[in-house]
C-alpha positions in Angstrom: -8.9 -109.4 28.4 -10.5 -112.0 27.6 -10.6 -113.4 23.9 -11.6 -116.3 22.1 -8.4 -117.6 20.2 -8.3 -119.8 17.0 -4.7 -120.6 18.0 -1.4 -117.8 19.5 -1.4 -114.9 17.1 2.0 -112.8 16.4 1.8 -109.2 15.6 3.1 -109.6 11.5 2.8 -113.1 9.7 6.3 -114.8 9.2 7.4 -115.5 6.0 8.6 -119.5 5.7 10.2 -121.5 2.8 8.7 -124.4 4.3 5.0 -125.2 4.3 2.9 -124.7 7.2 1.6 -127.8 8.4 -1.6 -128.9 6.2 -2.9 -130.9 8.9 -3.2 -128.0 11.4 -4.5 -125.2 9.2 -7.9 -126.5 8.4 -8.8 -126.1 12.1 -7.3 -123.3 13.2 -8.2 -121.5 10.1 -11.6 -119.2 10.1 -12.7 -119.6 6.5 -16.1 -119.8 4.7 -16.5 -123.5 5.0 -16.9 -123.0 8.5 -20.2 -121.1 7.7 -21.1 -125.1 7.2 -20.0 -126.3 10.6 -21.8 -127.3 13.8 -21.1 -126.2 16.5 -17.2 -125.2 16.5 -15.8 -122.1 17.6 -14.7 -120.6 14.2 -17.8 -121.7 13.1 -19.7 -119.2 15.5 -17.3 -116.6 14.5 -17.4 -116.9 11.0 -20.7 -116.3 11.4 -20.9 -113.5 13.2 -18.0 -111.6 12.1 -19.7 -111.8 8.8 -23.3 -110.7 10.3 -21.6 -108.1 11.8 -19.5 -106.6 9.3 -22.7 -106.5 7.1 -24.5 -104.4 9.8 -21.9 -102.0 10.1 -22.0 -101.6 5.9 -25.6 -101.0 6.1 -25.3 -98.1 9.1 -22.1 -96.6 7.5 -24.3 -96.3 4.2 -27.0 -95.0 5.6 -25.3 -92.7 8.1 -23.4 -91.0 4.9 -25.7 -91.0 2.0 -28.5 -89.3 4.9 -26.6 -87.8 7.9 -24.3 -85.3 5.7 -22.0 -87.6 4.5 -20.9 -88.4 8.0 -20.0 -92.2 8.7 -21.0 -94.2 12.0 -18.3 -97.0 11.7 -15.5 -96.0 10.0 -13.5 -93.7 12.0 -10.7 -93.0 9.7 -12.8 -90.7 7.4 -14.6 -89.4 9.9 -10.7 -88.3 11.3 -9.9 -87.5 7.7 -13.0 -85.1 7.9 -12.4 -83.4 10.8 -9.4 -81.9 9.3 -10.8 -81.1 6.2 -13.7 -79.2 8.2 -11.4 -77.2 10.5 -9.4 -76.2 7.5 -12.8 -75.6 5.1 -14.3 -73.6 8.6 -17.2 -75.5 8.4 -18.3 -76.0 11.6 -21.3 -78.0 10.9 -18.9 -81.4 9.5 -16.6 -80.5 12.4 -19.5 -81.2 14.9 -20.5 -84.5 13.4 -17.3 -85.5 12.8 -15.9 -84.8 15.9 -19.4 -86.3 17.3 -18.9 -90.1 15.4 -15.6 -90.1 16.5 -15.5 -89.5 20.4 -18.7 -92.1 20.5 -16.9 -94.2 19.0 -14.2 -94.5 21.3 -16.0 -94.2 24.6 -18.5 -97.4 23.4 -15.9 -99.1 22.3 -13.7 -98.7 25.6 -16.9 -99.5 27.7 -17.3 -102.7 25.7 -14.0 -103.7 25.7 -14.4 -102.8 29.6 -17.6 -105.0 30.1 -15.7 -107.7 28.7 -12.1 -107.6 30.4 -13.9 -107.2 33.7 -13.9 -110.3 35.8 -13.1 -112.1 32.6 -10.3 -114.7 34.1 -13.0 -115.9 36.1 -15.9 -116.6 33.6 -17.0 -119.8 32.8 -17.9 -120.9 28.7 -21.8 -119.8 29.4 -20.8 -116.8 31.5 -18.9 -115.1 29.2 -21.2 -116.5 26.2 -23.9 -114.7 28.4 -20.9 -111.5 28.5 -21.3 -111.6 24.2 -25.1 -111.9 24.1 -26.0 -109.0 26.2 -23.5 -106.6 24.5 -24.9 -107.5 21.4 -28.5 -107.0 22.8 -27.0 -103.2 23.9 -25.9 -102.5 20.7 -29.4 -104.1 19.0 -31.6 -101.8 20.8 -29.6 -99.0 20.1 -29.9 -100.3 16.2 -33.8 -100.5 17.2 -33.5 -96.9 18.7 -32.3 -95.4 15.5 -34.3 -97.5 12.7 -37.8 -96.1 15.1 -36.2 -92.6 15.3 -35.4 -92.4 11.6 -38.9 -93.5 11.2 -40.6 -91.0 13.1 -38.4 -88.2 11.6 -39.8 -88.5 8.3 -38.0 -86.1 6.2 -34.0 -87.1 7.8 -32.7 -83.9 5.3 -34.6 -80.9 7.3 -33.9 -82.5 10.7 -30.4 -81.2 11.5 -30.3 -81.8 15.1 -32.3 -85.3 14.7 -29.2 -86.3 12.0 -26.8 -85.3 15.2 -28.8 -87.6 18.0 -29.0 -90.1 15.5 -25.2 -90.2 14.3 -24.8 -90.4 18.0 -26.5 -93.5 18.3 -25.4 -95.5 15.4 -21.6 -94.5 16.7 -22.1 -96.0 19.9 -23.6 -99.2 18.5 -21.0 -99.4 16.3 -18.4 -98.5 18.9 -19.8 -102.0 21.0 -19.4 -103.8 18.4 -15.8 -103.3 17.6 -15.0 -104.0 21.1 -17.0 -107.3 20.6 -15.3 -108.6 17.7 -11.8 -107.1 18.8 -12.7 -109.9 21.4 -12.1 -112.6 18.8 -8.7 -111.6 18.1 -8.3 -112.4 14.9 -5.5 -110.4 13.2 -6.8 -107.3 11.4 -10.2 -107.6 11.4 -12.6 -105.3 13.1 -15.6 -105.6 11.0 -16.1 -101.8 11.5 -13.7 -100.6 8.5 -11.9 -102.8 6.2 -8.8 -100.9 5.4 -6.4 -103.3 7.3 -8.3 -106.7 5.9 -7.0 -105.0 2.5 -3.5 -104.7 3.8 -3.6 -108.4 4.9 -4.7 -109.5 1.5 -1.8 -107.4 -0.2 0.9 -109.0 1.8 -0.8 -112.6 1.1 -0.3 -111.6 -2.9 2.9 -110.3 -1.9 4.3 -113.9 -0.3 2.4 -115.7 -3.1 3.8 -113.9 -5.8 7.1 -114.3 -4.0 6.5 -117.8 -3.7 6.9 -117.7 0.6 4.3 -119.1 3.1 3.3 -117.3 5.8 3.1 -118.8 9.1 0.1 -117.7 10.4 -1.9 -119.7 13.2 -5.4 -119.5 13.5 -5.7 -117.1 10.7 -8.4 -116.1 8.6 -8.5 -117.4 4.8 -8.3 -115.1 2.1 -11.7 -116.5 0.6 -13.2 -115.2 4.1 -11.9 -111.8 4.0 -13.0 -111.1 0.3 -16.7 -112.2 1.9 -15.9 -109.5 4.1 -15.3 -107.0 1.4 -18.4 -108.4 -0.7 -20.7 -108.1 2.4 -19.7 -104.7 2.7 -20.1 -103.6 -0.6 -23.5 -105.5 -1.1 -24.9 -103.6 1.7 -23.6 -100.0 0.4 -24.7 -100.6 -3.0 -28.0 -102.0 -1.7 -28.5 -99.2 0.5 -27.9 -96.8 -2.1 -30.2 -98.2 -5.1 -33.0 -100.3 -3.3 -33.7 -100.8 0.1 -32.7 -98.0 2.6 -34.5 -98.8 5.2 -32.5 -98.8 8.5 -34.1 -101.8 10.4 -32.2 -104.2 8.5 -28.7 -103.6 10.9 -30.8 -104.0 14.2 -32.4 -107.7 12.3 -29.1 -108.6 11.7 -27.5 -108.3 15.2 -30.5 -109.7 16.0 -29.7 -112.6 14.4 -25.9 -113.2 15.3 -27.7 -112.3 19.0 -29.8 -115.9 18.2 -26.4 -117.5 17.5 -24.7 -116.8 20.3 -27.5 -117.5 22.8 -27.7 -120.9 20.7 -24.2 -122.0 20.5 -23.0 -124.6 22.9 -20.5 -123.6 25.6 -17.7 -125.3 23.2 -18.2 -122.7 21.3 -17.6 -119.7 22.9 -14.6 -120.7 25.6 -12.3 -117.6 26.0 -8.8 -118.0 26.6 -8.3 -115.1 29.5 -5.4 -113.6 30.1 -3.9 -112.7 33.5 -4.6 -109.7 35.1 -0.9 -107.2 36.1 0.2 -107.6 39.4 
């Protein structure tokens, strides 16, 4: 599959009594200065991994405040509910549950698909091209909600409508983790934030321990508490001011721009080889 890398990635962060070296980290490292930068790689993905991650806040919010408490991106309540509805017998949560979580999985494998297919042989603007259109997919499907919600009116006395449009946020959402899976950066999916909480922990862990970790091209702790903060923003804006659900298909909108924009630099993939 193909996947744009900072640097090599290793499946747990070594812990080092010696220092990693300072004058490698501050380019391999995706961090919140690189929201300043020009036209980098991390730069692109700071951005959209942090345009993305706030779309996914806002549909998750909307999806379980409106859609009976039901979420469209993270899967491991919707799991967590599943259970609880087969044991309750209430076969109405079970449905949309069940629903979230099998769209889910099939658009994210058919993203991930899309983008391992022929991807050893894409050049920079090819596979840039690869990015933008799944991110137009999963736009219009943002589009197709926000107008459906719209139409609907009253969301509460349209059970089936809640159904078709839980479907639809689910497969969006389902795109985009394949899309920022793509970027390979360790832990973060932009879709749930459970495991960018679990990174943070072991970071306190090694600093309180006074041990470095030894972790190429990995993502700053300042950046993955923006993560949290973008989420949060967007479920407690949600939920007090503005519910409207055009603001997730605007955003992907916008990282769309940003990807179409960046320069061919900026979006090389580092393929790997297909099994014999």
């Amino acid at each position: 599959m193909a996947v744009w890398r900072i640097s090599r990635t290793h499946a747990f962060p070594r812990s080092s009594p010696s220092r990693v070296d300072a004058a490698r980290r501050p380019e391999e490292e995706v961090n919140l200065k690189a929201l300043a930068g020009t036209s980098s790689q991390r730069s692109l993905i700071t951005r959209l991994v942090l345009l993305l991650t706030l779309a996914a806040g806002w549909t998750d919010a909307l999806s379980y405040l409106n859609l009976d408490r039901v979420f469209s991106s993270f899967m491991t309540g919707n799991i967590l509910f599943v259970g609880i509805s087969i044991s309750q017998g209430n076969n109405a949560l079970l449905v949309r549950a069940a629903l979230a979580v099998a769209v889910f999985l099939i658009a994210l494998t058919l993203g991930s698909l899309y983008l391992i297919w022929g991807s050893h042989k894409r050049t920079p603007r090819e596979y840039r091209m690869s990015l933008a259109r799944l991110l137009t997919v999963e736009g219009l499907l943002l589009l197709a909600f926000a107008i459906l919600w719209q139409l609907t009116g009253d969301i509460a006395t349209h059970p089936n409508t809640q159904v078709v449009l839980l479907g639809i946020a689910a497969f969006g959402m389902g795109l985009q983790g394949a899309l920022v899976a793509s970027f390979n950066l360790r832990n973060i999916v932009s879709v749930a934030l459970t495991a960018v909480l679990v990174l943070l922990g072991m970071r306190l862990a090694h600093s309180l321990a006074r041990q470095t970790i030894d972790e190429p091209g990995h993502t700053s702790s300042p950046f993955l508490v923006a993560l949290i903060v973008s989420y949060t923003l967007a479920a407690l804006v949600t939920a007090m001011w503005v519910s409207t659900p055009f603001i997730p298909c605007v955003t992907v909108a916008v990282a769309l721009l940003l990807v179409i924009l960046a320069p061919d630099s900026a979006t090389a993939p580092v393929a790997s080889k297909p099994k014999p």
